[in-house]
C-alpha positions in Angstrom: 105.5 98.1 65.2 108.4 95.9 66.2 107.7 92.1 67.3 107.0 92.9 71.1 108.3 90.1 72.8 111.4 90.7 70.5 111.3 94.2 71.5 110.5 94.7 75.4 113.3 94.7 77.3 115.6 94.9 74.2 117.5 98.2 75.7 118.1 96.8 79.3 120.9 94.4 80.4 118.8 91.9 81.8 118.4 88.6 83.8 118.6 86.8 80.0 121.6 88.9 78.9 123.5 88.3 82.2 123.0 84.5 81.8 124.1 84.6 78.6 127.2 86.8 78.8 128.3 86.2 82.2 130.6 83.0 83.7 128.6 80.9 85.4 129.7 81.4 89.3 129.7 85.4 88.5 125.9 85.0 87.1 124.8 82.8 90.2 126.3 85.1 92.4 124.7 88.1 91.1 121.4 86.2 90.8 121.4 85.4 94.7 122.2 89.6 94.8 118.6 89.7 93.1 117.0 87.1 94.2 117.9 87.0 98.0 119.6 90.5 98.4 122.5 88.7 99.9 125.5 90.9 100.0 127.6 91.9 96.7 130.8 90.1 96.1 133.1 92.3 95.0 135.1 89.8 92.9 131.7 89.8 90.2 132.5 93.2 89.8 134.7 93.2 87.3 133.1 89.9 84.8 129.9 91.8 85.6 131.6 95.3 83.9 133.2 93.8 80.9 130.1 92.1 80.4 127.8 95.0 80.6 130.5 97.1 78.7 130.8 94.7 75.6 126.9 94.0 75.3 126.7 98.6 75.6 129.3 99.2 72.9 127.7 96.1 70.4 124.5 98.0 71.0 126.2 101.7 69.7 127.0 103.2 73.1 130.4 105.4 73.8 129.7 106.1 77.2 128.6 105.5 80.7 126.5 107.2 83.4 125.6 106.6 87.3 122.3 107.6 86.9 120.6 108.3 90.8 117.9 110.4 92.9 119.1 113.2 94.3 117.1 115.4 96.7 115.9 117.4 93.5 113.1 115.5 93.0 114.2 114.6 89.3 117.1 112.3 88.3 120.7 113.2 87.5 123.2 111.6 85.5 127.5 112.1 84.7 128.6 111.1 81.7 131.9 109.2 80.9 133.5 107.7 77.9 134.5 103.9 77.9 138.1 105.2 76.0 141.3 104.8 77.2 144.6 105.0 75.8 146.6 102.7 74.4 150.3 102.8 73.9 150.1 103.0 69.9 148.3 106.7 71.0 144.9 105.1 70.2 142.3 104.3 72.5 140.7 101.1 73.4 137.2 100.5 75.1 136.8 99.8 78.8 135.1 99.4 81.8 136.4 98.0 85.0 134.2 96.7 88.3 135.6 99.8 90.0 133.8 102.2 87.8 131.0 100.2 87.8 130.4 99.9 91.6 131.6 103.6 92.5 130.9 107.1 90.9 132.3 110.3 91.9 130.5 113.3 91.2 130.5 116.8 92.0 127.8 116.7 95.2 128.4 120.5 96.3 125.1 121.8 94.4 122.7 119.0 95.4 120.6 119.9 98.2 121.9 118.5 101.6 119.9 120.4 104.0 122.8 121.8 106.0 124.5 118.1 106.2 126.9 119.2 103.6 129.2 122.7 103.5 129.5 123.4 99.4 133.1 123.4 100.0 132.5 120.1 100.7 132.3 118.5 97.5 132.9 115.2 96.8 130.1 112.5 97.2 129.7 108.5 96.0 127.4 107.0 93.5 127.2 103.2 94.4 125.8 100.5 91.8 122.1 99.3 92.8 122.8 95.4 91.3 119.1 94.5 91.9 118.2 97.1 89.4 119.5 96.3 85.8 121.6 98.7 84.0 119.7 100.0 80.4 120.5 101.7 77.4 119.0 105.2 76.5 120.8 107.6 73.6 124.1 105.5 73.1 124.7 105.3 76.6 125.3 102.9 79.1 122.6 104.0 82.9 123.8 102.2 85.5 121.0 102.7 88.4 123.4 103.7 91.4 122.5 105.0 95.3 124.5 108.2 96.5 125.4 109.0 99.6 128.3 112.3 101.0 131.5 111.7 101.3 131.5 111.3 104.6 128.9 108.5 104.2 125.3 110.4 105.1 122.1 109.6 102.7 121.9 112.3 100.2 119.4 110.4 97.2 115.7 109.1 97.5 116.6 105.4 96.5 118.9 104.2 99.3 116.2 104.7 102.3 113.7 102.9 100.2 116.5 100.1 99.9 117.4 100.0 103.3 113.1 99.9 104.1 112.9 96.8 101.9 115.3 95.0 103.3 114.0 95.7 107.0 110.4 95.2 106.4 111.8 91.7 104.2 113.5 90.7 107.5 111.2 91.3 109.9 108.3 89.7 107.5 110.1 86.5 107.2 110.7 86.4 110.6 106.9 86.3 111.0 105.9 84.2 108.2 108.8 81.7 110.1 107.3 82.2 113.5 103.3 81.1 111.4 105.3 78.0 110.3 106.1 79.3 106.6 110.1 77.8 106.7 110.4 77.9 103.3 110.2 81.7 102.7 113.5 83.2 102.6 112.9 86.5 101.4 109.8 88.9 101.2 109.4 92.0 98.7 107.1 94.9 98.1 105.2 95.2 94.9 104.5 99.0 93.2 102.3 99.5 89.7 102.4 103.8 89.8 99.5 104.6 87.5 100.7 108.0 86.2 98.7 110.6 85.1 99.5 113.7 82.9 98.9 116.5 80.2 99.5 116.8 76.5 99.2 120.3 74.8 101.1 121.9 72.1 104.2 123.2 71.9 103.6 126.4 70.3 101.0 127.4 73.1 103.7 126.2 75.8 106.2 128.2 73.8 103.9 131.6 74.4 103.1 131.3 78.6 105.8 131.6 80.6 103.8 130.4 83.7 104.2 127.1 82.0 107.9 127.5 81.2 109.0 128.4 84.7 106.7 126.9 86.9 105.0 123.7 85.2 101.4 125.3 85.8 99.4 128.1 84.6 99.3 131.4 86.9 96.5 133.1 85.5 94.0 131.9 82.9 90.1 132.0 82.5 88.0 129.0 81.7 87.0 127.7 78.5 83.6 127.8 77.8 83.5 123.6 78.0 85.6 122.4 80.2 85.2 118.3 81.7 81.5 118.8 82.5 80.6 116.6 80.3 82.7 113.5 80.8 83.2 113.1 77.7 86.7 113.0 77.4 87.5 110.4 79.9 87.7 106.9 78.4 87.1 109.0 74.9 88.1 108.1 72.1 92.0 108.9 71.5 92.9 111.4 69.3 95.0 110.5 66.3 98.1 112.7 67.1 98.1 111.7 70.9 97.6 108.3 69.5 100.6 108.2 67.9 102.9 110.0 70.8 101.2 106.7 73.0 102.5 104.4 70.2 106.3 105.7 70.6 106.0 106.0 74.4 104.7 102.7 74.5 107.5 101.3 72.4 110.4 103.2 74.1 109.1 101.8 77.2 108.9 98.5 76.2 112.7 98.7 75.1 113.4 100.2 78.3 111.9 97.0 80.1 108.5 99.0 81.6 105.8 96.9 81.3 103.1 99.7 80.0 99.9 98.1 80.3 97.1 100.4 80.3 96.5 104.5 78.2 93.2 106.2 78.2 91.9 109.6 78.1 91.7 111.0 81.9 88.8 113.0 82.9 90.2 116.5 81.9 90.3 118.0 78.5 94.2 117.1 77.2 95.0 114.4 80.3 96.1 111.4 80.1 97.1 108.2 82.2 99.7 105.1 81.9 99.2 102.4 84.0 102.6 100.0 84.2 102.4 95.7 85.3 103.5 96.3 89.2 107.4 95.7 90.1 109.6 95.1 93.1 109.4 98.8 94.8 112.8 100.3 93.5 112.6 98.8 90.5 109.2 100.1 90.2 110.6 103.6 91.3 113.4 103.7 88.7 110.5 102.6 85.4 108.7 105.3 87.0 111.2 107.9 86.8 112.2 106.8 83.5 108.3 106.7 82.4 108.7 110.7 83.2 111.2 111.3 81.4 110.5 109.4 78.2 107.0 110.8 78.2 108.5 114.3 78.2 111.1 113.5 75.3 108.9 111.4 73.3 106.3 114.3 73.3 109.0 116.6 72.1 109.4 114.6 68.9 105.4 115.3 67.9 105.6 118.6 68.7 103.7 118.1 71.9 104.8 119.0 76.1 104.2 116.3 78.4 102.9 118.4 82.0 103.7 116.5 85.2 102.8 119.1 87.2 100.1 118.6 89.9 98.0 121.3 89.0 98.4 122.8 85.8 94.6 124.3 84.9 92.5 125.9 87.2 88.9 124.8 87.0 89.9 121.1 85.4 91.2 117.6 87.6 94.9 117.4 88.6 97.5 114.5 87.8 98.0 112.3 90.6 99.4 108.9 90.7 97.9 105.8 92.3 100.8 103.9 94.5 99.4 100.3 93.8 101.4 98.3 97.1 101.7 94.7 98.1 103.4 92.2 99.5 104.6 88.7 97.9 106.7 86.1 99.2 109.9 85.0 96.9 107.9 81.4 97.0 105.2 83.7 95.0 102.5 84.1 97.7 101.1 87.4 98.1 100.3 88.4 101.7 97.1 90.8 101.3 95.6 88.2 99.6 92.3 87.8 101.2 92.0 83.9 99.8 88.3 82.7 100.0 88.1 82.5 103.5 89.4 85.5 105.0 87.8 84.6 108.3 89.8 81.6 108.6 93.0 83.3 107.2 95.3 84.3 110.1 97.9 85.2 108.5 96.3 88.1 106.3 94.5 89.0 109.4 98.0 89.3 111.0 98.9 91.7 108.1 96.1 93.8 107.6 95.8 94.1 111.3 99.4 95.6 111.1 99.0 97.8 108.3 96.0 99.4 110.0 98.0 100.2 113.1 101.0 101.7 110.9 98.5 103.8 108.7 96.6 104.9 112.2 99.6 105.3 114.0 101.9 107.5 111.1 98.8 109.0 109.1 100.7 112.1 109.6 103.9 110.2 108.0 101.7 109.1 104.8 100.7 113.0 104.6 103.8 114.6 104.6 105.3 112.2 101.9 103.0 113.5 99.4 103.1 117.1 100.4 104.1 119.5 98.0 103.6 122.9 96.4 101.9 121.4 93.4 99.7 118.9 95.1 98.3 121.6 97.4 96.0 122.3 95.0 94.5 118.5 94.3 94.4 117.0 97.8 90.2 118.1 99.0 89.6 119.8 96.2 86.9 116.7 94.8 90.1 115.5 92.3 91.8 113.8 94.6 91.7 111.9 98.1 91.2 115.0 100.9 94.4 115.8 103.1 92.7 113.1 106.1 94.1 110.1 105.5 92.2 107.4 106.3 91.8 103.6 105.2 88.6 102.5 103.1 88.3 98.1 103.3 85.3 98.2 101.5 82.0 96.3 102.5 83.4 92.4 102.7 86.5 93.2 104.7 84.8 96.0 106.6 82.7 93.1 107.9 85.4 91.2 108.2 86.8 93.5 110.8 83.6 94.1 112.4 83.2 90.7 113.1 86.3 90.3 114.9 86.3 93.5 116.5 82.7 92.6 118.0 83.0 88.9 118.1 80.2 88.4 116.0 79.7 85.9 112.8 81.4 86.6 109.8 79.2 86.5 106.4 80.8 87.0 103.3 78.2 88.1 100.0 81.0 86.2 97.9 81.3 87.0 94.6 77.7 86.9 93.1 77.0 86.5 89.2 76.3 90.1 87.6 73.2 88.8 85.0 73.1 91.9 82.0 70.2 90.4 80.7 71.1 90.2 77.3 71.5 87.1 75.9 74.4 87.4 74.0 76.5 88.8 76.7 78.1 86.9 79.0 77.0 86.8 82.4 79.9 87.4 84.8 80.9 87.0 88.6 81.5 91.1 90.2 83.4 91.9 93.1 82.7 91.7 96.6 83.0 95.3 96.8 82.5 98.5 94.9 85.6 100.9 94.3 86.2 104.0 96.4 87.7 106.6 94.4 87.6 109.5 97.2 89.4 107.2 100.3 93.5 107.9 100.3 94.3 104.7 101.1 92.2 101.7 99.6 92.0 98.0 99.9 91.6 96.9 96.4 91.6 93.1 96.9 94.9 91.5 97.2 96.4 95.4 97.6 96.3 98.6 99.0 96.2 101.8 96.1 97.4 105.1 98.0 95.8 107.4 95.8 97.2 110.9 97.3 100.4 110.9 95.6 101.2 113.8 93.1 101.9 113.2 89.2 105.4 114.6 89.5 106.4 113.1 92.9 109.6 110.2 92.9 107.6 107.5 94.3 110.5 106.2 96.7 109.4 108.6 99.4 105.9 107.2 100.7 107.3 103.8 99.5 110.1 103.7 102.3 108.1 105.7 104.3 104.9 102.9 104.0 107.6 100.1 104.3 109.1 101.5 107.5 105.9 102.0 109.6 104.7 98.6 108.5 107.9 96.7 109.5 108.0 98.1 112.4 104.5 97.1 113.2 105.4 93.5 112.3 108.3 93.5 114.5 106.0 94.5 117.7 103.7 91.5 116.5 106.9 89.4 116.4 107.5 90.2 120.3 103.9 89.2 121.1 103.8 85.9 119.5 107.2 84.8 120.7 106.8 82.0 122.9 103.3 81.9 122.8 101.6 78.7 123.9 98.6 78.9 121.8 99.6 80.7 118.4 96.2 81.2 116.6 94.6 82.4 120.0 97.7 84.7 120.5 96.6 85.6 116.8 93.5 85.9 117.0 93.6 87.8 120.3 96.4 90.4 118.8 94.0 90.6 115.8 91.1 91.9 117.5 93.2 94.1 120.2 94.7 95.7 117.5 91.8 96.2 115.1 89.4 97.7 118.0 92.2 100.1 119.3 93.1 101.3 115.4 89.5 101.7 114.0 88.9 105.0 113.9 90.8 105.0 110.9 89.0 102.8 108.6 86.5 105.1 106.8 84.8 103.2 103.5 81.8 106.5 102.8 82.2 109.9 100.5 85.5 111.1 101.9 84.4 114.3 99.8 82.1 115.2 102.2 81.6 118.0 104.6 80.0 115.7 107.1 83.6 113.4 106.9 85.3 116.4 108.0 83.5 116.5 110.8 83.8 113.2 111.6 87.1 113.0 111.3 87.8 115.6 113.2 86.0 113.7 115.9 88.0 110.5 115.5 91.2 112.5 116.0 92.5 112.2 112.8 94.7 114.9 110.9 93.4 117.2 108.6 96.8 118.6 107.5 95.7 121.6 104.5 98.9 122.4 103.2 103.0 121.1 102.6 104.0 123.5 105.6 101.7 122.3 108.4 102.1 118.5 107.1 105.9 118.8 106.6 105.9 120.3 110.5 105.3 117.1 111.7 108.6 115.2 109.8 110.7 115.7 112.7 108.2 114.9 115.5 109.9 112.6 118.2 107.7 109.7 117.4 108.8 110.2 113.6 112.3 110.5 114.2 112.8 107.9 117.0 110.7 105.5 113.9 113.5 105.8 111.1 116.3 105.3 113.5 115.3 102.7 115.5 114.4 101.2 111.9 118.3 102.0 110.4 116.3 103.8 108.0 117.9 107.3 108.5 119.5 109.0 111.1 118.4 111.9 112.8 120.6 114.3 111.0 119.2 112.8 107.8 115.8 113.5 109.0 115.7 117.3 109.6 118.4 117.6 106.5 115.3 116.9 104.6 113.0 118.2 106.5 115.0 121.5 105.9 115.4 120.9 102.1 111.3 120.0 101.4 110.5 123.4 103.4 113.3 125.0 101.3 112.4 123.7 98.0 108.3 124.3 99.0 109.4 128.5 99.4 111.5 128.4 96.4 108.8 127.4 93.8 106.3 129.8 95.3 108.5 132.6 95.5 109.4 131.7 91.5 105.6 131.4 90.9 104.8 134.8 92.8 107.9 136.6 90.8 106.7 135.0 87.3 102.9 136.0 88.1 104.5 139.9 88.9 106.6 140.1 85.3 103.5 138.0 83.5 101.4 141.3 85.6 103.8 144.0 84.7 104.9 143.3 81.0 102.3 141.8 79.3 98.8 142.0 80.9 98.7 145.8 82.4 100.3 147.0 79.3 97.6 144.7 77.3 94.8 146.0 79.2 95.6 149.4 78.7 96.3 148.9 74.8 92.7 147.8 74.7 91.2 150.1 77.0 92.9 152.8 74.4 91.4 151.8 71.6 87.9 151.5 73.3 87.7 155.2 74.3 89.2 156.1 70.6 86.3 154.0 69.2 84.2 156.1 71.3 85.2 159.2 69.9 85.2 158.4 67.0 81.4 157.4 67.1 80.6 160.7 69.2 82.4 162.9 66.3 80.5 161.2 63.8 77.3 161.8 66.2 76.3 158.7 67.6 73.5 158.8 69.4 75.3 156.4 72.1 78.6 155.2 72.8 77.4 153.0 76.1 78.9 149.5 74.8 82.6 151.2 74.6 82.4 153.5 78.3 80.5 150.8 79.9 83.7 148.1 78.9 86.1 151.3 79.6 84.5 151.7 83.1 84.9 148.4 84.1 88.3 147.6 82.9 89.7 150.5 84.1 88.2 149.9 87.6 89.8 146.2 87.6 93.1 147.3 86.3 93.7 149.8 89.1 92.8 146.9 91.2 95.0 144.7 89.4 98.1 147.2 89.6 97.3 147.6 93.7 97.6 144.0 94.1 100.1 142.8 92.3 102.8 145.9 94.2 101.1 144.1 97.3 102.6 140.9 95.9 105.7 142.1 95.2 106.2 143.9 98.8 104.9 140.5 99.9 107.6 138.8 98.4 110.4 141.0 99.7 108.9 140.8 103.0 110.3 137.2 103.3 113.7 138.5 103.9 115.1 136.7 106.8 112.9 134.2 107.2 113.8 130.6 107.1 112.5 127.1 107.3 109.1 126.6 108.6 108.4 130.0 109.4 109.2 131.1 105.7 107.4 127.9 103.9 104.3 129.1 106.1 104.9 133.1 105.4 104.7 131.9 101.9 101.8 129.5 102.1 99.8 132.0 104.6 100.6 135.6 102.9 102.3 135.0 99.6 99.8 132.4 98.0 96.8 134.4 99.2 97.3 137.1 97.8 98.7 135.4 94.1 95.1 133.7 94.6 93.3 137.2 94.6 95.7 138.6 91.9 94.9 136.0 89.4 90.6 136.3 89.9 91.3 140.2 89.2 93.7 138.8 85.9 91.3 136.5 84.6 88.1 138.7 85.1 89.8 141.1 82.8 90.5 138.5 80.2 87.1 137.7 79.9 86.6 141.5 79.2 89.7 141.7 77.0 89.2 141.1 73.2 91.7 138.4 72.2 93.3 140.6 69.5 95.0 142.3 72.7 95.1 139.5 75.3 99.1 138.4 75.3 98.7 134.8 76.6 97.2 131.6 75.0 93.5 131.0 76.5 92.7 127.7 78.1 90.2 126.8 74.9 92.9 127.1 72.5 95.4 125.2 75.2 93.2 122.5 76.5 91.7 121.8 72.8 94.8 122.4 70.7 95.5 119.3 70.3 
């Protein structure tokens, strides 16, 4: 392997490269871009360009691309050349500020929910400065926004800008109000731990489940599946070994900082943990950690699975949304310090995130609602679909001591004695981790655990910045002008803590009784994408993003319409995949065997067998399954066309309601008949040979 230091950030046109390639005034003005999100000058535009296009074509490249987040839920990228031509009928290599800051692409087949006609083509890709341009295949990715023509939100990235900037304001405004002068700007931290699935290619290459939906639609377990626990934290195989070694070193070059790869607790997953960044930064490495991790795993033969859900029986891929707060004079604002009882301003903060997560638990929902994290959320995976807010036992006192007015006593971080001498004694936390609570306090941040492993994590990012910000900026109004500031503190404190309570929960989230109790508190238990999605475009919602200049309310219901949209497609391509999977391989398999059983049979009864019970027994059975097989799947099919002229909510709940029920009871009559099936005849891969291929 390559010098790391020499190597990590090697591929990106970074804060070194721009000092050393830029004029001076241009680099300082770029660097206050950064730093201090002060507005672009346009005049950099052009040094910054040249720059960016010499230190591009040095490094082998021959083209360009705007690379953004459209509505699709993946990136997308337009390439162009840097030639030109020259008067001698050659071409020369260039790249002006105009290109750089604006794109044009074709914007009539990204989703627009309605905002949009598709005769209405033309849409903008503008240049995101504060997030540095990189290098991938000999060309030059220049992280951009994109927006229509006529200037409505049409990507993932610019809301999440727009929520930085708010909640940056309105923070410093606080932190001013507390007596912090010197803090000019405030920023939210991300680390996405991502998880995922390895498996080989030739298995992939045989199920078309896999091919056209990302998950497996029918499929018996394997006799072992994770039961054991002895693939999480296992020791790595040497294949996926080496496909960790590459992704960790194309990464690197890439400017991720990969931390952190283990085994995850199902047979074949995986998980990368990354150093945490400045949210869109942190957005972009993660979209780019995708789609590395699927192209890396091409070149061992290998396909990377992002999908939420793609076994039956075994854990989900999630992603843990590690979020924080720091100041740009490098304080970070859930930090506890030692004396959390003394420390109003984290008080002031928590007190406000509390309220937000409370107040828009139905916003933090919907964010990571989809088709393919359905099937995690409450199934013992996964945080449940309740979203609540676990503090754990330190700051749960913490909060109960304010909220009652009684003494505060901290356990403090106690020595952890092995009792071997030649291990080191060490000091544990204050508090124990809870893996089942959504939304957890894990000391100087909060890990929102719900998201799903294919989700672009700018959505509950802007969503989480927006809700908080606007919390703060209620604060702001209350401590205005007060004539005691730490009473008006500490009085705001406790109002707000006893009022929002209901939604800090640190027990088994897993549990029946929880549900109950939930229920009880009057917090959501939203089951499914549909009914979460429902509540996008409820006044309090809307009237939230606008008031915030997050989005308007066209830009709201446009995406409300395109998640509901996008939600029917994939199940109505899952139900139509699981009907040809039905049609042309398994009935015709079934039948194939069931043929050669009864010849088997008289064969042995020609011969004079005294019994042929084994072979009519397997004959009985199978056939009796197979009729029920063919009866459900044409009930799947009339199912399907019966979702002609629906639209919207009523269609994303038609498919959740009738569609998905009855794919559910079509696949438990599929696999029962694999297990009876002799794999000489079975036409798919099973999940041993998948899940231990590799």
């Amino acid at each position: 392997m390559a010098n790391v230091p020499e190597l990590f950030g090697s591929m990106v046109f970074n804060d070194r490269k721009m000092e050393e390639r830029l004029p001076h005034a241009v680099y300082k003005a770029l660097k206050r871009t950064i730093s201090n999100g002060e507005p672009l000058d346009p005049s950099v535009a052009n040094a910054v360009a040249n720059a960016m296009k010499e230190w591009a074509v040095e490094m082998g490249c021959t083209h360009y691309t705007h690379w953004f987040q459209p509505m699709t839920g993946i990136t997308a990228e337009k390439h162009d050349s840097f030639i030109y031509p020259s008067s001698d009928g050659q071409v020369i290599m260039e790249f002006s500020g105009k290109e750089l800051i604006k794109g044009e692409p074709d914007a009539s087949s990204f989703p627009s929910g309605g905002i949009r006609a598709t005769f209405e083509a033309r849409g903008y890709t503008t240049w995101d400065p504060t997030s540095p341009a990189f290098i991938r295949d000999k060309t030059l990715y220049i992280p951009t926004a994109f927006c229509s023509y006529t200037g409505e939100v049409l990507d993932k990235k610019t809301p999440l800008l727009r929520s930085m900037e708010k909640l940056s304001n309105v923070a410093v405004e606080l932190l001013h109000i507390l007596g912090k002068e010197d803090v000019a700007r405030v920023t939210t931290t991300v680390g996405p731990e991502q998880e995922y699935f390895l498996i080989d290619k030739e298995m992939y290459d045989q199920r078309p489940d896999l091919i056209y939906t990302g998950r497996t639609l029918f499929g018996a377990p394997a006799p072992k599946g994770q039961e054991l626990a002895d693939h999480y934290f296992g020791s790595i195989k040497t294949r996926v070994a080496a496909f960790m070694a590459d992704l960790d070193e194309e990464l690197w070059k890439l400017g991720v900082m990969a931390k952190t790869k283990h085994n995850e607790v199902a047979p074949s997953q995986h998980e990368l943990a990354p150093i945490f960044a400045t949210s869109n930064i942190a957005t972009d490495h993660n979209e780019l950690t995708m789609e590395v991790m699927k192209k890396t795993a091409e070149k061992h033969g290998l396909v990377c699975l992002l999908h939420e859900k793609p076994f039956a029986g075994v854990n989900g891929s999630g992603k843990h949304n590690n979020w924080s707060l720091s100041t740009n004079t490098g304080e970070n604002l859930l930090d506890p310090g030692k004396k959390p009882e003394e420390n109003l301003q984290f008080q002031l903060f928590l007190a406000a995130i509390v309220k937000a997560v409370h107040e828009y638990q139905d916003l933090l929902r919907l964010t990571v609602a989809s088709a393919g994290n359905d099937h995690r959320l409450g199934a013992n995976e996964a945080p449940p679909a309740i979203i609540s807010m676990y503090l754990g036992d330190d700051l749960g006192a913490l909060v109960d001591s304010i909220i009652n007015g009684t003494e505060y006593h901290s356990a403090g971080k106690i020595n952890m004695l092995t009792g071997v001498d030649v291990l080191a004694d060490f000091r544990k936390d204050t508090s124990d981790r809870n893996r089942t609570s959504p939304f957890a306090f894990t000391g100087n941040k909060f890990e929102f655990r719900a998201l799903g492993s294919s989700l672009n994590i700018a959505c509950p990012n802007y969503m989480l910045n927006t809700m908080v910000a606007d919390e703060l900026a209620q604060f702001i109004e209350e401590l205005k002008g007060a004539d005691d500031l730490d009473a008006a503190i500490k009085a705001l404190v406790k109002k707000t803590l006893t009022e929002h309570q209901n939604i800090i929960f640190n027990g088994d989230n897993y549990s029946d009784e929880w549900v109950e109790e939930a229920e009880r508190r009057g917090l959501l238990n939203l089951r499914s994408m549909p009914e979460a999605m429902a509540h996008y475009v409820d006044k309090k919602n809307i009237d939230l993003f606008v008031r915030n200049g997050i989005v308007s309310e066209a830009e709201i219901y446009a995406r409300y319409e395109i998640e509901l949209e996008s939600y029917s497609k994939q199940l109505h391509i899952e139900a139509l995949t699981m009907i040809d999977m039905a049609e042309k391989n398994i009935t015709p398999a079934v039948i194939e065997f069931v043929n050669s059983l009864t010849d088997a049979a008289l064969s042995k009864k020609a011969l004079g067998a005294y019994s042929v019970y084994a072979e009519t027994t397997l004959v009985s059975e199978l056939s009796e399954k197979l009729e029920a097989f063919v009866k459900k799947t044409e009930e799947l099919k009339a199912a399907v066309d019966g979702a002609a002229g629906l639209e919207g909510l009523e269609l994303a709940m038609y498919y959740r309601e009738k569609v998905f029920a009855l794919m559910n009871e079509l696949r438990v009559l599929g696999d029962a008949m694999e297990r009876k099936t002799s794999e000489k005849y079975w036409p798919y891969p099973s999940y041993g040979e998948i899940l231990f291929g590799v």
